[in-house]
C-alpha positions in Angstrom: 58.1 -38.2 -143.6 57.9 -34.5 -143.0 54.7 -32.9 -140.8 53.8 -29.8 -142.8 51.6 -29.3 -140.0 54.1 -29.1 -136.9 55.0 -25.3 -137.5 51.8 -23.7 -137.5 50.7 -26.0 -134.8 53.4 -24.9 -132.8 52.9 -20.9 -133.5 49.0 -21.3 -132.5 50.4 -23.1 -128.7 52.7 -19.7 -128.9 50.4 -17.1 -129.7 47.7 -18.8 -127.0 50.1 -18.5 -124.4 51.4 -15.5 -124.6 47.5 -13.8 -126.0 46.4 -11.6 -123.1 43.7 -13.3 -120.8 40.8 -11.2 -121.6 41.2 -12.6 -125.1 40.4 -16.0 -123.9 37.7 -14.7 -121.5 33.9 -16.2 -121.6 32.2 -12.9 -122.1 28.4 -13.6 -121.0 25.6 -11.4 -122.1 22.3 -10.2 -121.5 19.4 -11.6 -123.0 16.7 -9.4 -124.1 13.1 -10.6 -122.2 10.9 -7.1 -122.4 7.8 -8.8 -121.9 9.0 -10.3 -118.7 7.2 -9.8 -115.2 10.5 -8.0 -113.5 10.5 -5.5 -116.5 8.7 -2.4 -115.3 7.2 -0.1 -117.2 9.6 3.6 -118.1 12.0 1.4 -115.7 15.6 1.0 -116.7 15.5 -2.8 -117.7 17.0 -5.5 -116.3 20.5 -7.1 -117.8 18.8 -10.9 -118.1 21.9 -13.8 -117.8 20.0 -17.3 -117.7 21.3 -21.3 -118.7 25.0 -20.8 -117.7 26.9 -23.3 -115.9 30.0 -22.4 -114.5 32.6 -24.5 -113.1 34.2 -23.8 -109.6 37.0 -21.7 -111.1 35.6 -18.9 -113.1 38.4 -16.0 -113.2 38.0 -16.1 -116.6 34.0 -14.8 -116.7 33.4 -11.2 -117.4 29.9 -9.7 -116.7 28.3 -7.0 -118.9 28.5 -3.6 -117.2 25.0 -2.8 -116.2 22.9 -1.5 -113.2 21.0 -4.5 -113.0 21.8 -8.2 -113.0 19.2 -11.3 -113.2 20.8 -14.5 -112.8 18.1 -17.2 -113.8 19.0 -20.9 -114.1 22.8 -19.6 -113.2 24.7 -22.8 -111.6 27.4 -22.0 -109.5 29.4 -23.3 -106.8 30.3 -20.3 -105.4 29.0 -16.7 -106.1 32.0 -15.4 -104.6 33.6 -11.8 -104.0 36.0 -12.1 -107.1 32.5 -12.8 -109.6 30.9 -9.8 -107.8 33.7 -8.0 -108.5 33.2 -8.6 -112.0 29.7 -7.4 -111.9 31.3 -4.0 -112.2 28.1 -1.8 -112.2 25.7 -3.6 -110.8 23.5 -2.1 -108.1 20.8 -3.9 -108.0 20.7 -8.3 -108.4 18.3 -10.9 -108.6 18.8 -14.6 -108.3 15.9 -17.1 -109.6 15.8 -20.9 -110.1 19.8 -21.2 -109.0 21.8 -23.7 -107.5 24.5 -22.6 -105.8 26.8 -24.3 -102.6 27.4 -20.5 -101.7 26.2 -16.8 -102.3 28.6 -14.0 -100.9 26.6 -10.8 -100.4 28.4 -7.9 -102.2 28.3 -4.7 -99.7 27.8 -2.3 -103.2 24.0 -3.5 -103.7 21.3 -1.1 -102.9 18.8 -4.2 -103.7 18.6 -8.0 -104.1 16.5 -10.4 -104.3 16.9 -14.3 -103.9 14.1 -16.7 -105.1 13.3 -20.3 -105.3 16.7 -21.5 -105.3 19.0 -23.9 -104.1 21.3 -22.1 -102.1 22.8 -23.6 -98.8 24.5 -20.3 -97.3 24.3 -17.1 -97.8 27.2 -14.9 -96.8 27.0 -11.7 -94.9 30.1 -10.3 -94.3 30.2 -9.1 -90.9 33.2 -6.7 -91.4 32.1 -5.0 -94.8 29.7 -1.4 -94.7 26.5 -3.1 -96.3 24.4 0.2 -98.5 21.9 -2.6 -99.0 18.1 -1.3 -98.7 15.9 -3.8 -99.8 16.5 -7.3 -99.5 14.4 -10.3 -100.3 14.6 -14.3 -100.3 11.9 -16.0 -100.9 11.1 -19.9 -100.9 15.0 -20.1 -100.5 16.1 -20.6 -96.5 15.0 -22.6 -93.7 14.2 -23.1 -90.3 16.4 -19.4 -89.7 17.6 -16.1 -91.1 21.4 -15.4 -92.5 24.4 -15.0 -90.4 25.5 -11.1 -89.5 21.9 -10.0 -91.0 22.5 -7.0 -88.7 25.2 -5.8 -90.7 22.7 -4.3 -93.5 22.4 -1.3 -91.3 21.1 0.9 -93.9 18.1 -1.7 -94.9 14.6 -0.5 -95.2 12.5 -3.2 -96.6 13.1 -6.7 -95.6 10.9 -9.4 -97.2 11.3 -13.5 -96.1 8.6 -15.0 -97.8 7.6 -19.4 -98.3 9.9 -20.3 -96.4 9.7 -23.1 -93.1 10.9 -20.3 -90.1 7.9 -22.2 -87.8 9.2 -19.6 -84.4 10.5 -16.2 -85.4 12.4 -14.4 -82.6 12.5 -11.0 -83.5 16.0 -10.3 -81.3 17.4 -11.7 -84.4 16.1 -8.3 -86.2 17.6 -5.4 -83.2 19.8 -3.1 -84.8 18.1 -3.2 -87.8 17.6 0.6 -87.0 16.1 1.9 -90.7 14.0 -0.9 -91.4 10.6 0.0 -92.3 8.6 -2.8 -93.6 8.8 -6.5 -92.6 7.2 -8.9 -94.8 7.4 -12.6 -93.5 4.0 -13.9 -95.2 4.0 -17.9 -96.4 6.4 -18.9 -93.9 4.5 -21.2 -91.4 4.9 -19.0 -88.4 3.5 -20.4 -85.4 5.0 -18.5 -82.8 6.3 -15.2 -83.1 8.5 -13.5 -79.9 8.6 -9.8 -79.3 11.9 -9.4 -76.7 11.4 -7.2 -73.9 14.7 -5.1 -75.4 13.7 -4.8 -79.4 15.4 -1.8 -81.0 13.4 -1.2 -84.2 12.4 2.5 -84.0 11.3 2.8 -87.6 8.9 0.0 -88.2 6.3 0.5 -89.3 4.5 -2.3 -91.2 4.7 -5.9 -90.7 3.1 -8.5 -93.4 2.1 -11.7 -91.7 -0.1 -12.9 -94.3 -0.6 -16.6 -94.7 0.8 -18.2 -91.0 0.0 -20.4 -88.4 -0.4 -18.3 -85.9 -3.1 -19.4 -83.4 -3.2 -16.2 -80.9 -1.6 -12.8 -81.4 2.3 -12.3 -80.2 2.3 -11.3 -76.6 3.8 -7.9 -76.3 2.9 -6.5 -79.1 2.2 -2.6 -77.8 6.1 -2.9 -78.2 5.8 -2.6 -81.8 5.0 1.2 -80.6 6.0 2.5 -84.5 4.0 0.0 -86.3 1.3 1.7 -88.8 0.2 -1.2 -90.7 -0.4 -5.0 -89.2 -1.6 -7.6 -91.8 -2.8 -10.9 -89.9 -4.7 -11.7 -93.3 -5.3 -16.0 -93.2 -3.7 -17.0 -90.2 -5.3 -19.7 -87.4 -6.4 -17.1 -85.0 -9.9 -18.5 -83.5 -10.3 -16.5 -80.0 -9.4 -12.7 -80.4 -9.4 -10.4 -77.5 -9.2 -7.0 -79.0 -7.7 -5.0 -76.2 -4.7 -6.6 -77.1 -4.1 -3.9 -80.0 -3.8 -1.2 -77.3 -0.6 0.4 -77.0 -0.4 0.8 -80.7 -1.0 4.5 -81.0 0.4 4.7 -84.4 -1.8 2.0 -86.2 -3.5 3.0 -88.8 -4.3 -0.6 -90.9 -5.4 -3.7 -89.1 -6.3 -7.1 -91.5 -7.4 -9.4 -89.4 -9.6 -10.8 -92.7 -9.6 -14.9 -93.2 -9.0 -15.6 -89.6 -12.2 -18.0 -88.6 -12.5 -15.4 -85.0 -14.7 -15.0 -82.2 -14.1 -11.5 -81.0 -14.1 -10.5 -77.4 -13.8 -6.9 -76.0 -13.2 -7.6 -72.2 -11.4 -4.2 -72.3 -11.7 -0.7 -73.6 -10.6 -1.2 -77.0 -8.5 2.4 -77.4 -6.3 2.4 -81.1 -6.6 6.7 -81.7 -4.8 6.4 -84.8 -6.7 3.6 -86.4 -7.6 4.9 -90.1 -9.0 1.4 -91.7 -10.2 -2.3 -90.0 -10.4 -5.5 -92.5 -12.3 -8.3 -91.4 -13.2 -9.9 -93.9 -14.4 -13.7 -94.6 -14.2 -13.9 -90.4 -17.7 -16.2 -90.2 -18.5 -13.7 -87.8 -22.2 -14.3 -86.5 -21.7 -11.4 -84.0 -20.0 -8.4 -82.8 -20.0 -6.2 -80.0 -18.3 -3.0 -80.2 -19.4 -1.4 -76.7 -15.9 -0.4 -75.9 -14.4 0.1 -79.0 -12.7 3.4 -79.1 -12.2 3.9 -82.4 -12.0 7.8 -83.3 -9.7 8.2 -86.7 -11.9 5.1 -88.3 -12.5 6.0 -92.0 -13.3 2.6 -93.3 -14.6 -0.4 -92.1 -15.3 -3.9 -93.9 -16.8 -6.5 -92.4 -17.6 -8.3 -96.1 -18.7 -12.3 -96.1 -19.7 -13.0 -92.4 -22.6 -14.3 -90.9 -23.8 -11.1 -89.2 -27.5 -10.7 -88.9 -26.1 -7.1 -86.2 -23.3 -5.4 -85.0 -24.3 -4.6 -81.5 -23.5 -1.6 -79.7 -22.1 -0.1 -83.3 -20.4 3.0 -81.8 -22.2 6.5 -81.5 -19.0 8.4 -82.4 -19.3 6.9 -86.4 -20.5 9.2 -88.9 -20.9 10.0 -92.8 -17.2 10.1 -93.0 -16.7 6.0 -92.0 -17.0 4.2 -95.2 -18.9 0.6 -94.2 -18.6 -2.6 -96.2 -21.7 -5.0 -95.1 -22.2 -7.1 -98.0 -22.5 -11.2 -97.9 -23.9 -10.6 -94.2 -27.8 -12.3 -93.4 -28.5 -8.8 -91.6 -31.8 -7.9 -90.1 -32.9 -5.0 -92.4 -34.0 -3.0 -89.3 -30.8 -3.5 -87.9 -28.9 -2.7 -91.2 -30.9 0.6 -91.9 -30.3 2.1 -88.5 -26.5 1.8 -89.5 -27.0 2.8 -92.7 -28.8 5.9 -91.5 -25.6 7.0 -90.2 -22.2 5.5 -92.1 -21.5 5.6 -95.5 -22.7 2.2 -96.8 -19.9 0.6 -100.0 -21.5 -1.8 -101.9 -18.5 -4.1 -103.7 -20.7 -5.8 -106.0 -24.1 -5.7 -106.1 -26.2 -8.2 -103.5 -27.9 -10.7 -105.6 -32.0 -10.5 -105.6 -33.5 -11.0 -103.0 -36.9 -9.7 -101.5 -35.6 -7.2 -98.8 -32.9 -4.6 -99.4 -31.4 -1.9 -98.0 -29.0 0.3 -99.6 -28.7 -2.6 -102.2 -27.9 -4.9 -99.3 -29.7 -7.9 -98.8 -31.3 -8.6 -95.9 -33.9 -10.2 -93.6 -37.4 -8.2 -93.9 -39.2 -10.9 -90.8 -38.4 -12.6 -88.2 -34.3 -13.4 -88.1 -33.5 -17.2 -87.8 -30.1 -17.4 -87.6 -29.4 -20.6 -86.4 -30.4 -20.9 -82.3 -27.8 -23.9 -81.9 -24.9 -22.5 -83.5 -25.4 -19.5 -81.8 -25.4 -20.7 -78.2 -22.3 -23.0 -79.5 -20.9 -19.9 -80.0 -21.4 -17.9 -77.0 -20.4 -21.2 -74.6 -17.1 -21.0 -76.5 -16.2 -17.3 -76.5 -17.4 -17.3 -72.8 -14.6 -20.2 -72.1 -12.5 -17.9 -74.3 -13.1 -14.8 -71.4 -12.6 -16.9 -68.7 -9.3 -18.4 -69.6 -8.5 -14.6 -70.3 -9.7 -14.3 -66.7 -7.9 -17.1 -65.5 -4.9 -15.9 -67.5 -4.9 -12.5 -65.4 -5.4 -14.1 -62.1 -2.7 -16.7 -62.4 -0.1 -13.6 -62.6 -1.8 -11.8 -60.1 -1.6 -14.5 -57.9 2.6 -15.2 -58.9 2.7 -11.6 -57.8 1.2 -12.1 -54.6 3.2 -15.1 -53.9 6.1 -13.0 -54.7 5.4 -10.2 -52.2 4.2 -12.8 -49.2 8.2 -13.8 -50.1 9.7 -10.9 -49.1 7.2 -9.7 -46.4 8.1 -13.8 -44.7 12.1 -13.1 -45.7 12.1 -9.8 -43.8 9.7 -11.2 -40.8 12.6 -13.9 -40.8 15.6 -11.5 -40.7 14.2 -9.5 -37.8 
């Protein structure tokens, strides 16, 4: 029995092998998602490739040619050079909700971004020239930062965010000789080291939102760039303020959500400082006798416990805009400093019998709670006097260390 089908069978196994690749190719494209929140407004919009799985070969992908790539639910097990390669226009790439074994880091990117995936290396090649400004990976790596990060030279913006980095060494940064702002908020930071030898000469903001810091990084006048420090919800109990000076470029300090006891044990001397945030701090008081505070523009000390601020500096005028509200202030107290800043009034106080400048506040005599006041004071003043103790332990090393060599040379003679 003849097969009438045999021939044509046969011509289609021809034609296939002989049909030029590109032919056979899985062309993927973009999916349209205007309303999405990546999509910015007069923005060029984003070229949207989600639900692909790929297997480990994938020569035969092609990538639509477009400025911008988002990868979302992409499965790979490499994102290697030769699938870059294929991305032939794109600038700028985004990874969300991906699994992937490994993600090679193409040196053409101005931008990416890598978020809440399953990624187990990413790869910096540490003898490409990176033209990468901003990068970002977020809820993606633990316990440490990419190999060869210090390869992306030319980046700017650097942003490490929900992650589990728990100690942050900062040598891991030196190099990193354009890089402007350094976001690491969400990541469960309890110790952050500033080297003696960091080389970061254009720093100038760093985002520590959300940590578990208990005590501000020693040595951090070496952050002699920085302009804006956010310490916003950290552990911080015990703050000794001096320990800002040597930042003469500072101009924003957060140091709102922090549960603090401030202490000023020094001169407090930031010349540049244009706007102080301390917010929800259950502050009951606050002495500012040796704050030195001259550029000051605005100052919010909203939801605290203050009934004063004592010795509120002479030097601030009209021009310091002063957030009081959620306070229990003495309205004699309040009015003299009202007399002279510029009281901001976020929402308005709810009634009470006693206002000033739509501020509530205590008309009689101020009860603000006798025991937890003293509770307070005995803790700050153990605060000052480890701070004390602090200071004469390295004192003493010092003198230890010069009875040495006065004892060696007594012993050479």
């Amino acid at each position: 029995m003849v097969n009438h089908w045999a021939g044509p069978m046969l011509l289609v196994t021809i034609l296939a092998s002989i049909a030029p690749r590109e032919l056979l190719a899985r062309n993927l494209t973009c999916t349209e998602h205007p309303e999405a929140f990546w999509q910015e407004d007069g923005a060029e919009s984003w070229c949207l490739i989600e639900d692909v799985d790929l297997e480990e070969s994938s020569e035969d992908i092609n990538f639509p040619d477009h400025p911008k790539i988002f990868l979302r639910n992409f499965h790979v097990s490499y994102l290697s050079p030769t699938l870059l390669f294929k991305m032939k226009g794109a600038k700028h790439l985004t990874v969300e909700s991906c699994k992937m074994t490994k993600l090679f880091m193409s040196p053409k990117l101005t931008s990416m971004e890598i978020k809440n995936s399953d990624i187990a290396e990413v790869i910096i090649d540490k003898d490409s020239n990176y033209e990468l400004l901003n990068f970002s990976l977020e809820g993606v790596y633990r316990k440490t930062f990419p190999n060869n990060l210090i390869r992306l030279s030319h980046m700017e913006e650097l942003t490490i965010r929900h992650n589990d980095l728990n100690t942050l060494i900062l040598r891991q940064l030196n190099g990193l000789v354009k890089l402007k702002i350094l976001d690491l908020s969400y990541d469960r930071i309890e110790q952050l080291v500033i080297p003696e030898v960091l080389h970061l000469p254009n720093l100038k903001e760093l985002i520590l939102v959300e940590n578990k810091l208990q005590k501000l990084p020693l040595h951090l006048h070496r952050l002699k760039t920085l302009e804006h420090l956010n310490l916003h919800s950290n552990e911080i109990a015990f703050l000794e303020m001096s320990k800002f000076n040597g930042l003469t470029n500072l101009k924003k300090l957060v140091l709102s959500g922090n549960k603090l006891q401030i202490s000023t044990m020094e001169s407090v001397i930031l010349p540049s400082l244009e706007k102080l945030e301390l917010m929800s701090c259950g502050l009951r008081e606050l002495d500012m006798l040796y704050w030195r505070l001259p550029a000051l523009k605005y100052f919010n000390v909203f939801d605290n416990s203050l009934v004063s601020i004592t010795n509120f500096p002479e030097s601030f005028t009209k021009e310091l805009v002063f957030v009081p509200v959620g306070n229990r202030w003495s309205c004699s107290k309040l009015e003299a400093i009202s007399n002279r800043v510029t009281i901001k009034v976020k929402e308005r106080d709810h009634y009470c019998e006693h206002k000033v400048a739509d501020i509530c506040c205590n008309g009689g005599n101020v009860d603000f709670n006798l025991v937890d006041t003293l509770d307070q004071k005995v803790q700050l003043l153990k605060f000052q006097n480890s701070i004390l103790y602090e200071k004469l332990a390295a004192t003493n090393e010092k003198l230890e260390k010069v009875i040495g060599v006065v004892d060696l040379r007594a012993v050479r003679k």
